[in-house]
C-alpha positions as CSV (number, residue, x, y, z in Angstrom):
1,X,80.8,94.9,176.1
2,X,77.3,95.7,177.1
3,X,78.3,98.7,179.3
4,X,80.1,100.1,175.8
5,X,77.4,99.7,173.9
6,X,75.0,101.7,176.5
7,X,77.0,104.1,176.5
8,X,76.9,104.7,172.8
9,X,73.0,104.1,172.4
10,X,72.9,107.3,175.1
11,X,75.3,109.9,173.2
12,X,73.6,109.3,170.3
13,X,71.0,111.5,170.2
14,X,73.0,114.3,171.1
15,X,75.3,113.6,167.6
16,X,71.5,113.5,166.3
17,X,70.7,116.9,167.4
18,X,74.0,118.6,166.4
19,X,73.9,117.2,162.5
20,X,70.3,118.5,162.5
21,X,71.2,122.1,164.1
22,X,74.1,122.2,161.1
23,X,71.6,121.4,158.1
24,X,68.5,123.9,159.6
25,X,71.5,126.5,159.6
26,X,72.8,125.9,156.3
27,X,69.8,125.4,154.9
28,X,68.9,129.3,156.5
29,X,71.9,130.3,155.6
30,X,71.8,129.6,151.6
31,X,68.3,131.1,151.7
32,X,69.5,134.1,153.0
33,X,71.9,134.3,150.4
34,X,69.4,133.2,147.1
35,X,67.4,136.3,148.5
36,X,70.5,138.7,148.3
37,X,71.6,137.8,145.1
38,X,67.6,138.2,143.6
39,X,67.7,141.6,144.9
40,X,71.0,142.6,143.3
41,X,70.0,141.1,139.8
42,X,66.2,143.0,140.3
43,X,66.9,146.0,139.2
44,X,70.2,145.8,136.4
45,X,68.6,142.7,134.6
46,X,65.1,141.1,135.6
47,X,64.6,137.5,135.8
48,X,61.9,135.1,135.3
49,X,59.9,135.1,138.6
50,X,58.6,131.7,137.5
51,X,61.9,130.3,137.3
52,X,64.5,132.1,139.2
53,X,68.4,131.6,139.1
54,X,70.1,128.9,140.3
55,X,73.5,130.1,142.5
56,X,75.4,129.3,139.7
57,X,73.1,130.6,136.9
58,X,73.3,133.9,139.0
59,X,77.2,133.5,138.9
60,X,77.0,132.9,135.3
61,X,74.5,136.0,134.7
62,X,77.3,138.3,136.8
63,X,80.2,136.9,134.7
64,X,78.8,137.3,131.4
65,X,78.0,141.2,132.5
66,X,81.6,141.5,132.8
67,X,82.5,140.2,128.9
68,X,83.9,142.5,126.7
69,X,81.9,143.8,123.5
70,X,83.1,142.1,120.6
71,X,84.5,144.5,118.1
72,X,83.3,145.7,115.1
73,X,83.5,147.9,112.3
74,X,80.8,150.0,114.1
75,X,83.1,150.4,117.6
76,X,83.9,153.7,119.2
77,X,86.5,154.4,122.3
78,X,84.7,156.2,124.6
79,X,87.6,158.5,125.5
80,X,91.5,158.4,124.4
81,X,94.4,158.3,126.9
82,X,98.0,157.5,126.2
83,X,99.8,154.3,126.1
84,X,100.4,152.9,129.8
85,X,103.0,150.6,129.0
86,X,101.1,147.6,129.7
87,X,102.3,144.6,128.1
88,X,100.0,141.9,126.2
89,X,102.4,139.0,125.6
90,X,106.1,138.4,125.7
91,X,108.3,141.1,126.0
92,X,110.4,141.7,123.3
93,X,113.8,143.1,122.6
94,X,115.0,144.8,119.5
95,X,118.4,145.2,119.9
96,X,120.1,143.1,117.7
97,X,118.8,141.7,114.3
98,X,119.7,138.3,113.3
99,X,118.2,137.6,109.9
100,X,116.5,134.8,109.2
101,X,118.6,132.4,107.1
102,X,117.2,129.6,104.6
103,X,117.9,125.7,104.9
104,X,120.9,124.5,106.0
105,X,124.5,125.9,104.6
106,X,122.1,127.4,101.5
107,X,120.5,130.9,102.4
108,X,117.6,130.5,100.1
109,X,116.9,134.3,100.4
110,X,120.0,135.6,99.2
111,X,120.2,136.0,95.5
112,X,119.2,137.6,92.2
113,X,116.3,137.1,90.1
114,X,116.8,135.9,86.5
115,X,115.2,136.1,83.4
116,X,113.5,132.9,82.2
117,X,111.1,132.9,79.8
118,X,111.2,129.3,79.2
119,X,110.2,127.6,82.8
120,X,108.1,130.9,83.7
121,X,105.6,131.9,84.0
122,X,103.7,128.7,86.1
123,X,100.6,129.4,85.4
124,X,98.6,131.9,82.6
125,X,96.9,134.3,84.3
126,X,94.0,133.4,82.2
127,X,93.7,129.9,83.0
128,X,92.9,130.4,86.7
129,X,89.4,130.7,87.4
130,X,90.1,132.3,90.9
131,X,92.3,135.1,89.9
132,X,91.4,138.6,91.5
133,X,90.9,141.7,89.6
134,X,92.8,143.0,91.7
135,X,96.4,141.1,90.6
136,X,95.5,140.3,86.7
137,X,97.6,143.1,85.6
138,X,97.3,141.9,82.2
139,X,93.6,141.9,82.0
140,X,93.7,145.0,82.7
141,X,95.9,146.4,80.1
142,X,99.4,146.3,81.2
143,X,100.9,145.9,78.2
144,X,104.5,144.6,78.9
145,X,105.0,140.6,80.2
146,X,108.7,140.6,81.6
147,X,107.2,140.8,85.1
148,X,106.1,137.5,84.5
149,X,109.4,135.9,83.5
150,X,111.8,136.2,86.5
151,X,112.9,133.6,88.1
152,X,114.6,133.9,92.1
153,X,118.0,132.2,92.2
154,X,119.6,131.6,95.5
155,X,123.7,132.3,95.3
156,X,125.7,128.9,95.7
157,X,122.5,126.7,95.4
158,X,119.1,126.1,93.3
159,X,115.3,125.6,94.6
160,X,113.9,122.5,94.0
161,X,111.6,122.8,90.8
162,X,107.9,123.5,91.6
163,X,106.0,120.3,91.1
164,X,102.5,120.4,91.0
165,X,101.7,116.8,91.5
166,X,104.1,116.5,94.7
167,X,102.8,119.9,96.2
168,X,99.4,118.1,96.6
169,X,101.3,114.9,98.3
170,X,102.6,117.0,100.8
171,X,98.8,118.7,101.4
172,X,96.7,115.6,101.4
173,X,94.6,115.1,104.0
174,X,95.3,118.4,105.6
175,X,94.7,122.2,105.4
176,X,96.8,125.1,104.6
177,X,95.9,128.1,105.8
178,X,97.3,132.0,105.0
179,X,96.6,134.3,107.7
180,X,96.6,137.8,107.4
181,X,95.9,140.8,105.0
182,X,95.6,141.7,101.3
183,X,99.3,140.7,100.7
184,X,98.6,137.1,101.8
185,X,95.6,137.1,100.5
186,X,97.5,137.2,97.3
187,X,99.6,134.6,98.3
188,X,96.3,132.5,98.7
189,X,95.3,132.9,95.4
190,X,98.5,132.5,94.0
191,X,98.7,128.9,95.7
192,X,95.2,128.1,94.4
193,X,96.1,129.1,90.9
194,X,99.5,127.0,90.9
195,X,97.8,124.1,92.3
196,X,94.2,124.1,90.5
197,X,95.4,123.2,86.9
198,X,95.4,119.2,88.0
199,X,91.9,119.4,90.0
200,X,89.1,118.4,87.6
201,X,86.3,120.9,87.8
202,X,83.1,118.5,89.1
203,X,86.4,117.9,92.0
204,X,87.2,121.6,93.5
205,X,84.7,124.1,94.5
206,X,85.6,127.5,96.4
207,X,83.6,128.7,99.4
208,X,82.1,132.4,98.9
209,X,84.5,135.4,100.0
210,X,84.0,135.6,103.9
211,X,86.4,136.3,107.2
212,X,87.6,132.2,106.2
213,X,87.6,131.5,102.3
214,X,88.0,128.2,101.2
215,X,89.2,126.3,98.0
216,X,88.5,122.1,98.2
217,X,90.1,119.4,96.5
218,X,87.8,116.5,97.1
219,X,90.2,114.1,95.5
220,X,93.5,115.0,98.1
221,X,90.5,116.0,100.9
222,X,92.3,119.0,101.2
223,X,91.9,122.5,101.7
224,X,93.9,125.9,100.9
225,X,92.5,128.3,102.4
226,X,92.3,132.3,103.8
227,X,91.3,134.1,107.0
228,X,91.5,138.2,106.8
229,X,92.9,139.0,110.1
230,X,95.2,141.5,108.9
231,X,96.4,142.8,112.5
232,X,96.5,138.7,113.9
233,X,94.6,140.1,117.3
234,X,91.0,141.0,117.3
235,X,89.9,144.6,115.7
236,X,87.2,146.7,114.5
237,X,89.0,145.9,111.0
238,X,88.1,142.0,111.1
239,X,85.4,142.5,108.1
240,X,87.1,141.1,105.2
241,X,85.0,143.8,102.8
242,X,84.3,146.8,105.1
243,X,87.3,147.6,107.2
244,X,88.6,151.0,106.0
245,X,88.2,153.0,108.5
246,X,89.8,155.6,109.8
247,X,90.2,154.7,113.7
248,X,91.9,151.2,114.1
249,X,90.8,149.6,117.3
250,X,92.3,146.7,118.7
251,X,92.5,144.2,121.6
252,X,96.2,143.2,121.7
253,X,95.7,140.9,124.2
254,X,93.4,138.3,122.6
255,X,94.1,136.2,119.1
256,X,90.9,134.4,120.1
257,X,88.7,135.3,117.7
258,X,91.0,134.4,114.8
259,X,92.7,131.8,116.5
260,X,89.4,129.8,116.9
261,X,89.4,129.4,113.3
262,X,93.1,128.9,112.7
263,X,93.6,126.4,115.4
264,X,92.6,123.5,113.6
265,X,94.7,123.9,110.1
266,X,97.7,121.8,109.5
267,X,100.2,124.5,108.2
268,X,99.6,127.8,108.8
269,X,101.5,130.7,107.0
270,X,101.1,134.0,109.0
271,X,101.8,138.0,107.5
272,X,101.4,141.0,109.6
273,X,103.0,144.4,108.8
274,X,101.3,147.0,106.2
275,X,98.5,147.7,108.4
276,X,100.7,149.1,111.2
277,X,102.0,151.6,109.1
278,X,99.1,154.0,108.4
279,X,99.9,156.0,111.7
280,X,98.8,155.4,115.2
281,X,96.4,152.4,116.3
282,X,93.9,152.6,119.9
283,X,94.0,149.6,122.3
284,X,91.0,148.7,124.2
285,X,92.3,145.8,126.7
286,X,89.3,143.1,126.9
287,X,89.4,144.2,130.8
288,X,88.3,147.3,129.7
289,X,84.6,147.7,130.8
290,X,84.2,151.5,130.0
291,X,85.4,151.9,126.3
292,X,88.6,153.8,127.6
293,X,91.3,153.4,124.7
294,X,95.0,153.8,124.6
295,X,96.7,155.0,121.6
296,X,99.8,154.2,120.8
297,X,102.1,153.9,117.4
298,X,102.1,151.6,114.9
299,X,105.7,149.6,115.6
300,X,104.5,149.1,119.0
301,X,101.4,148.3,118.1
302,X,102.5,145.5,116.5
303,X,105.0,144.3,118.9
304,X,102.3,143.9,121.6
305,X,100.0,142.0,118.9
306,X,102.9,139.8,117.6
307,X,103.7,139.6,121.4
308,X,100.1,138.1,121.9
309,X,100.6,135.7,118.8
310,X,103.8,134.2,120.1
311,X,102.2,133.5,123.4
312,X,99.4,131.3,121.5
313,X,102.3,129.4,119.3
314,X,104.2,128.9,122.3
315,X,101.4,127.3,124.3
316,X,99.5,125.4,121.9
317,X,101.4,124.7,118.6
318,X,103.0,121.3,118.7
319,X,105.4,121.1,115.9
320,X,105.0,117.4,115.1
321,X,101.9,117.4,114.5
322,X,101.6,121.7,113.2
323,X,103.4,123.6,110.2
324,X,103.7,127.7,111.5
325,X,105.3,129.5,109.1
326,X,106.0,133.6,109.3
327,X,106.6,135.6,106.5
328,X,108.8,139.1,106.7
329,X,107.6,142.2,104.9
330,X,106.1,143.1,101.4
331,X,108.3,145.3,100.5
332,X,106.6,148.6,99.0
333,X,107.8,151.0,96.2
334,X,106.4,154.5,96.4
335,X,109.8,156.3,95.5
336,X,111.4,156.1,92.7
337,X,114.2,158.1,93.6
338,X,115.0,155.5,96.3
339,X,116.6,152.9,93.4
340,X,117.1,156.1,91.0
341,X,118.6,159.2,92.5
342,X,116.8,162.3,91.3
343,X,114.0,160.8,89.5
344,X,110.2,161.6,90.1
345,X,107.6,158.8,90.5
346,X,107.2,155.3,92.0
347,X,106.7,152.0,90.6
348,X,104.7,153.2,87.7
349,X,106.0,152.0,84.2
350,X,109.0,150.1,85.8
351,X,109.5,147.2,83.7
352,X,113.1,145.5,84.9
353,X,114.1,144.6,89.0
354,X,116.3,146.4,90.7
355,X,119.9,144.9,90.1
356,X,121.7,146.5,93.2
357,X,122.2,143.7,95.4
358,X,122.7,146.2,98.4
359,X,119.4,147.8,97.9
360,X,117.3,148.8,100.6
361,X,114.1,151.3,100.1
362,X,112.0,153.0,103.3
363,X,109.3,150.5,101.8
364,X,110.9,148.1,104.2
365,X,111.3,149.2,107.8
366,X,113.8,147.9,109.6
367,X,113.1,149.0,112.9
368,X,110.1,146.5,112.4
369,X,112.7,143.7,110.9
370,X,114.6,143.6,114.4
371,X,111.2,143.7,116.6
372,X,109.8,140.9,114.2
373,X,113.2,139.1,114.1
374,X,113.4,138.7,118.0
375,X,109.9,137.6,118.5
376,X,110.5,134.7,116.0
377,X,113.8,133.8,117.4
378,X,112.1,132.9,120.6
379,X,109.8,130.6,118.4
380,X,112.6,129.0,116.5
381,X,111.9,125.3,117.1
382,X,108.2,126.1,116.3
383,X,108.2,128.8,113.4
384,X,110.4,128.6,110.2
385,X,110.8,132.4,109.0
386,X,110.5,132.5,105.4
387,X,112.4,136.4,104.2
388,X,110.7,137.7,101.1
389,X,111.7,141.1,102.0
390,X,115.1,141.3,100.2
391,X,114.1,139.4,97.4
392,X,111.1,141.8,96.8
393,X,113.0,144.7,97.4
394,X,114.3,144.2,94.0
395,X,111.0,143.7,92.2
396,X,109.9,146.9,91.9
397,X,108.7,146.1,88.2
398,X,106.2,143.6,90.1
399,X,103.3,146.1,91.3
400,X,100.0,146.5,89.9
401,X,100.5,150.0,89.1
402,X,97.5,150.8,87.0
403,X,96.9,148.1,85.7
404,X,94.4,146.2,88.3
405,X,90.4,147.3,89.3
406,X,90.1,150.0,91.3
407,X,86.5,149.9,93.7
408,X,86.8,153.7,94.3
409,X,86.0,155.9,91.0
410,X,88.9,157.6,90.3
411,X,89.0,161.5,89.4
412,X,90.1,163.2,86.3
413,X,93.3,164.8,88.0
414,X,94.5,160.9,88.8
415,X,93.3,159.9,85.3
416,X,95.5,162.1,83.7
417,X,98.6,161.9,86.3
418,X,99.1,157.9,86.4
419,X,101.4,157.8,88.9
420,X,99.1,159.3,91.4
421,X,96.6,156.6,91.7
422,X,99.4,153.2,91.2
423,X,99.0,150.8,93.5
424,X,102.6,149.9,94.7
425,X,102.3,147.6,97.1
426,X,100.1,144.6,96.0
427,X,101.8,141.8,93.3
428,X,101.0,141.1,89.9
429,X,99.9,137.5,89.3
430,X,101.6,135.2,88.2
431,X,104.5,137.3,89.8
432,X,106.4,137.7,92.8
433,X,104.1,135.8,95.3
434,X,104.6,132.6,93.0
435,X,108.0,132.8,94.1
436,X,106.9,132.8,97.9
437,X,104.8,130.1,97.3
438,X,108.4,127.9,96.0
439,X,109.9,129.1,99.1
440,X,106.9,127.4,101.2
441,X,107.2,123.9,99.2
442,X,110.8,124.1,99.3
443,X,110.5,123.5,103.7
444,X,107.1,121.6,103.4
């Protein structure tokens, strides 16, 4: 036992000497490399020489270089090249177009709209103190009221009633959120208006315009609310006030920006679709360092952004515990001769829907439908679909037209041609998007 033990006490200054030999080196070693990365830092961005960087503050420093500019209404491309064909999402084929049916053995979106002066409209236009000047047609002297009258009835089965009282049920404690662009922005206020009539004044208040608007119910502590994000990714169009420009940049491979925001509503009802049509958009991947952009059309534009939306549901949205909802196309009506052969004009002075059943105007692409459709199908446990197209195909009475305030000052020539300057794509209120507002509380 005691010859062990000697012979232990004498190798162990030699395991001494080695373990010190390994920290001196390491310890030279480290220095050597502090040293090399204050000299590659020296010159591209100076540090403190009273504090320098820790390894992994210099790590952090080299990183952060390598972030891409967030855009704005202000951002450039450096240079255009063409599309490479990269892909930001899912791939997506648009072969075949399955429609999106409604609940069950009743298709909710197939029907015809009905006059009903009686139950409509469900709300006066003056009566809601959030109504935009840019939907109260009849403030702003359109003189007929039919539009407000119509009511959407499904074939071989009726919607539930709207019911103010159990609408809130279903939203307290949470928030609803629309996502998108001017359309469902006027969904949003259509919502706000339909449900405001039973929130006492001292018990709502509604958050200045902004990227996120918000109305607040104290009483349900709920919240209805808006984000403009009217391409879903990020873009230089993300200001919800200035964003007409006339170079749409985007990065269709991050929803980030937006989806920080989203992320933490309850139900969420997403639109995406007029933007893309007013021609070709430019890509500038968040790997791209030098401002290079890649242009690229419109459809598949959108296919790579919806591409990059589907990816976030898929990975993050829990259905138990998250509402997604997509909407189809706002229809628009620009052609007249579309629903009446050999006519001149657009939806200017309509006054009755379209009573074809079969009618489908260029105002809805259908290229777009089967890309859409396709996406959502691979979502189907996680997104219900809710079609407004159809239904507003017929609605062509349902437009602004004139009849709304217009920011830009309009010339004499427009003034004295009306059809010239209508606005045929956004909805009267009350009007058409109450009715995609019964569709939402009929699957809440």
């Amino acid at each position: 036992m005691i010859q062990r033990w000697q012979k232990r006490k004498t190798q162990l200054p030699l395991v001494v000497l080695v373990f010190f030999v390994f920290i001196v080196s390491s310890i030279l070693y480290n220095e050597r490399n502090i040293q090399q990365i204050h000299q590659n830092h020296a010159d591209p961005d100076p540090v403190d020489d009273h504090h320098p960087p820790s390894l992994k503050q210099a790590s952090l420093l080299e990183s952060t270089k390598a972030l891409p500019v967030v855009l704005d209404r202000f951002s450039t491309c450096r240079s255009t090249v063409k599309y490479s064909g990269r892909k930001a999402g899912r791939a997506v084929d648009t072969q075949e177009l399955d429609r999106p049916r409604g609940n069950g053995e009743c298709d909710l979106f197939s029907g015809k709209w009905v006059f009903d002066n009686s139950s409509y409209p469900l709300y006066n236009e003056s009566d809601c103190p959030y109504m935009s000047d840019q939907l109260a047609c009849h403030k702003h002297g359109r003189p007929d009221m039919g539009y407000q009258y119509w009511r959407w009835q499904p074939h071989n089965c009726n919607m539930k009633r709207w019911n103010v009282a159990e609408m809130w049920e279903k939203l307290r404690g949470k928030r609803l959120m629309f996502v998108g662009d001017s359309l469902n922005r006027g969904q949003w206020i259509s919502m706000v208006c339909l449900l405001v009539s039973v929130i006492p004044a001292d018990k709502r208040s509604m958050s200045p315009n902004a990227h996120l608007t918000i109305f607040r119910a104290e009483e349900y502590n709920a919240t209805v609310e808006f984000l403009w994000a009217p391409l879903l990714v990020e873009s230089n169009s993300d200001d919800p006030v200035n964003h007409r420009l006339d170079e749409r940049i985007l990065r269709p491979d991050s929803v980030l920006r937006h989806a920080s925001q989203w992320e933490h509503a309850d139900i969420l009802v997403f639109n995406t679709y007029l933007w893309w049509r007013q021609g070709p958009v430019k890509l500038l991947w968040k790997t791209e360092t030098n401002g290079v952009c890649e242009e690229i059309d419109g459809l598949r534009g959108m296919e790579l952004a919806m591409g990059a939306w589907a990816d976030w549901v898929a990975s993050n949205v829990d259905p138990h515990k998250k509402r997604i909802f997509f909407e189809t196309m706002s229809p628009t009506h620009l052609w007249s001769r579309e629903w009446e052969p050999e006519s001149e004009g657009n939806c200017y002075n309509q006054k009755t829907p379209i009573s074809d059943e079969g009618y489908w105007g260029s105002g809805s692409d259908l290229p777009t439908m089967h890309m859409v459709d396709k996406v959502l199908s691979g979502l189907s446990s996680k997104v219900t679909t809710i079609n407004i197209t159809q239904l507003s195909e017929y609605r062509k009475d349902g437009h602004p037209s004139i009849y709304r305030k217009f920011w830009e000052t309009l010339s004499p020539e427009q003034l004295s041609n009306p059809a010239s300057y209508s606005d045929c794509i956004h909805w009267c209120l009350p009007g058409v998007p109450d009715v995609w507002n019964e569709l939402l509380f009929q699957f809440l």
